[in-house]
VOLUM-387223 format. One record per residue (C-alpha): x, y, z; residue number from 1. Coordinates in Angstrom, 3 decimals, padded with zeros to 6 digits. Layout:
<vexgus>
{c1=X c2=Y c3=Z num=NUM}
...
</vexgus>
This chain:
<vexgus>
{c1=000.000 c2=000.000 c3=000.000 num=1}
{c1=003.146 c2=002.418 c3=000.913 num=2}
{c1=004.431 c2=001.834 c3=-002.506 num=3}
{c1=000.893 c2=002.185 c3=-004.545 num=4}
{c1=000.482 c2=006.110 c3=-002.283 num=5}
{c1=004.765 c2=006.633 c3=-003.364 num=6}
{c1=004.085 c2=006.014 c3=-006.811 num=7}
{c1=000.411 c2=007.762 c3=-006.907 num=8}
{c1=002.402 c2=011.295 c3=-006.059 num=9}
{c1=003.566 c2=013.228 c3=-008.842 num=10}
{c1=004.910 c2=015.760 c3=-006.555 num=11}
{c1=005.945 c2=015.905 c3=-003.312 num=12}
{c1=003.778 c2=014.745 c3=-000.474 num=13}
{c1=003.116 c2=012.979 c3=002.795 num=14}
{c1=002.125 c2=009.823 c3=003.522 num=15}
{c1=000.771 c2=008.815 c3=006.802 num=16}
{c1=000.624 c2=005.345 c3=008.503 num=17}
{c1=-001.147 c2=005.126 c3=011.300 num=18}
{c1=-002.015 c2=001.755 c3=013.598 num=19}
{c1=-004.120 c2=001.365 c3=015.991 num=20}
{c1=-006.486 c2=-001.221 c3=018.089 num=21}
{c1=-010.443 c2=-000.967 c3=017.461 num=22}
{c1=-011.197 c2=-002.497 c3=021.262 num=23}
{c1=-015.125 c2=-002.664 c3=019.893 num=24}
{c1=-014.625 c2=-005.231 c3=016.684 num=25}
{c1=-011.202 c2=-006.196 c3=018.643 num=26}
{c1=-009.543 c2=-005.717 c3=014.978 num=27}
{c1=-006.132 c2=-003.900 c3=014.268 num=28}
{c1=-006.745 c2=-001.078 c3=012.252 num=29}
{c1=-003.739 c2=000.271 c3=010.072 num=30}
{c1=-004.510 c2=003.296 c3=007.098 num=31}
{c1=-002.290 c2=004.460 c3=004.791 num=32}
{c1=-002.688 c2=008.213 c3=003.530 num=33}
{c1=-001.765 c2=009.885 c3=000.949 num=34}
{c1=-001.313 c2=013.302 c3=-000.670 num=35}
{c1=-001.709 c2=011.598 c3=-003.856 num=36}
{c1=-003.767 c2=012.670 c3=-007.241 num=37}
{c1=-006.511 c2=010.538 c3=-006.053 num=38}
{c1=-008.648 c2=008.234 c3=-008.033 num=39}
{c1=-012.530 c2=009.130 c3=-009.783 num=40}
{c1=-015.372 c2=006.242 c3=-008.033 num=41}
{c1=-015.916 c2=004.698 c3=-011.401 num=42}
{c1=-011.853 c2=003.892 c3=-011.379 num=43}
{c1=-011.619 c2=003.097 c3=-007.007 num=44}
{c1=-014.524 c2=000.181 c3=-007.940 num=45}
{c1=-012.080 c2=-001.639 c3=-010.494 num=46}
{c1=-008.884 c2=-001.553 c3=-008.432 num=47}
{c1=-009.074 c2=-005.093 c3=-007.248 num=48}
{c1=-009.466 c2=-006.450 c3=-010.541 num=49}
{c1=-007.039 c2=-008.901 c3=-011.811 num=50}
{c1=-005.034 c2=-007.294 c3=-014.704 num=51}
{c1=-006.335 c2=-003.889 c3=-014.174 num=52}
{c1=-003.778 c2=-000.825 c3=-013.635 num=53}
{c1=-003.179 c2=002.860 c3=-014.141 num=54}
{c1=000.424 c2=002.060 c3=-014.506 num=55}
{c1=002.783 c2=002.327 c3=-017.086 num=56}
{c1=004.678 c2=-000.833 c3=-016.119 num=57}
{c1=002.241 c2=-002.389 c3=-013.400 num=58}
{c1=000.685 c2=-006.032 c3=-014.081 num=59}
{c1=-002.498 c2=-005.544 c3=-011.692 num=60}
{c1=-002.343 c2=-008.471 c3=-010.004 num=61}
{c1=-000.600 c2=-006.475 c3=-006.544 num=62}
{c1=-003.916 c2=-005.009 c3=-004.784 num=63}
{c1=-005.884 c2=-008.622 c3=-006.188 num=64}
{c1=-003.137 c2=-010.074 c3=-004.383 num=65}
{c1=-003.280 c2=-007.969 c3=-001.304 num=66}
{c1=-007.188 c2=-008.568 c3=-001.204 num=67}
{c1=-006.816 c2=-011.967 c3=-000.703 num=68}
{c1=-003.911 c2=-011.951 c3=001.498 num=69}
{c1=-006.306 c2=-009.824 c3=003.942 num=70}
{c1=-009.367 c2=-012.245 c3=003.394 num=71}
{c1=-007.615 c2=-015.131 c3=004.363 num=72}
{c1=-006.675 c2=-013.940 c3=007.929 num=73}
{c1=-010.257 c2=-012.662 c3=007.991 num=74}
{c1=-009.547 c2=-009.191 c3=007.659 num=75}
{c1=-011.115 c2=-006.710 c3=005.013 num=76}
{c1=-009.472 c2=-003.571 c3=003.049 num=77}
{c1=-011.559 c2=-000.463 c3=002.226 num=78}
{c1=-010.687 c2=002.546 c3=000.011 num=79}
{c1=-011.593 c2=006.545 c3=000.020 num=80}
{c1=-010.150 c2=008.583 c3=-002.320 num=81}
{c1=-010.902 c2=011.679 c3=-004.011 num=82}
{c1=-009.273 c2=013.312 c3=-007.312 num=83}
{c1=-006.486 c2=015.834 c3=-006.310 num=84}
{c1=-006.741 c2=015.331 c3=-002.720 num=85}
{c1=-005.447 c2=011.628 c3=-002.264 num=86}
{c1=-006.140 c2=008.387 c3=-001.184 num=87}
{c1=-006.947 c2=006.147 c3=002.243 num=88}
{c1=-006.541 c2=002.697 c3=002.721 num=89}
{c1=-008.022 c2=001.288 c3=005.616 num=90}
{c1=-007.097 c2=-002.585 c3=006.355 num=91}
{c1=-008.904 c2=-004.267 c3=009.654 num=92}
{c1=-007.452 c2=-007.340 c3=010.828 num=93}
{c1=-008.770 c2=-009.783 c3=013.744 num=94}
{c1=-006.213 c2=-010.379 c3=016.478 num=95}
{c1=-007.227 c2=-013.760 c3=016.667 num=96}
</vexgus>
């Protein structure tokens, strides 16, 4: 997720990772934010698509992958974004 928010900045910018437990769904929460270009819905809806990327030299398996790295410790992934204002990734994972 660090690298997707590094490569999603054309210019400089911040990105924030921040961890923390959720003591009411006793989950892990970790989000990574960006100062990145953002992404339109119709494009944030497709993401997790196998073969699907915005890159140049990207294969668009990585997020698919991450998906169902996440779903097979039970956890889920979540996106906000908005065009020129960046992106949030939000993954929950059960701590047991």
């Amino acid at each position: 997720m660090v690298k997707n928010s590094i490569e999603a900045m054309d210019d400089p910018g911040s990105i924030l990772v921040v961890s923390k437990f959720d003591p009411d769904t006793n989950q892990v929460v970790v989000q990574v934010i960006d100062e990145g270009k953002g992404m339109p819905k119709d494009r944030l809806t497709r993401i997790t698509e196998p073969f699907y990327t915005t890159k140049e030299k990207g294969t668009g398996l990585g997020l698919m992958v991450s998906h169902k790295i996440i779903s097979n410790h039970k956890g889920s992934i979540s996106y906000d974004s908005e065009e020129g204002k960046g992106t949030t990734v939000e993954i929950r994972l059960p701590l047991s």
